[in-house]
Residue, then its C-alpha position, 0 to 999 in steps of 0.5 A: x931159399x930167399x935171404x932177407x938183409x936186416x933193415x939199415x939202422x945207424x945203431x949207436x947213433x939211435x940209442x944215443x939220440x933216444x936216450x938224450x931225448x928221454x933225459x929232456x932239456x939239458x941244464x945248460x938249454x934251460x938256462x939259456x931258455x930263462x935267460x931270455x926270458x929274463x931279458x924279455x921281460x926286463x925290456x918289457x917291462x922298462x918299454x911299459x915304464x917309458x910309456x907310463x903304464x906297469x905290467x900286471x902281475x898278480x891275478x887281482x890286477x889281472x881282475x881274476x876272481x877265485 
């Protein structure tokens, strides 16, 4: 009779780490994600004014047609 030793698993570890992945991004990750968007833009938009120009904003300054 040949016994067969079950695959290692790290078990707790693996069904923490899957139940984190399925809630998604934590708030905190997030704020911290539109924080540095805020802040991209922002400076993009003070370099575009140093410069004379202005970031289009709306799809009819993008020339957009519905």
């Amino acid at each position: 009779m040949t016994r067969t030793d079950p695959a290692p698993s790290n078990g707790l570890y693996d069904e923490m780490e899957e139940d984190d992945n399925r809630r998604g991004p934590e708030r905190d990750e997030t704020d911290a994600f539109h924080r540095l968007v805020r802040r991209l833009v922002a400076d993009g938009d003070c370099r575009a004014a140093k410069a004379g120009r202005r970031a289009r904003r709306t799809l009819a300054e993008m020339g957009a047609v519905r």
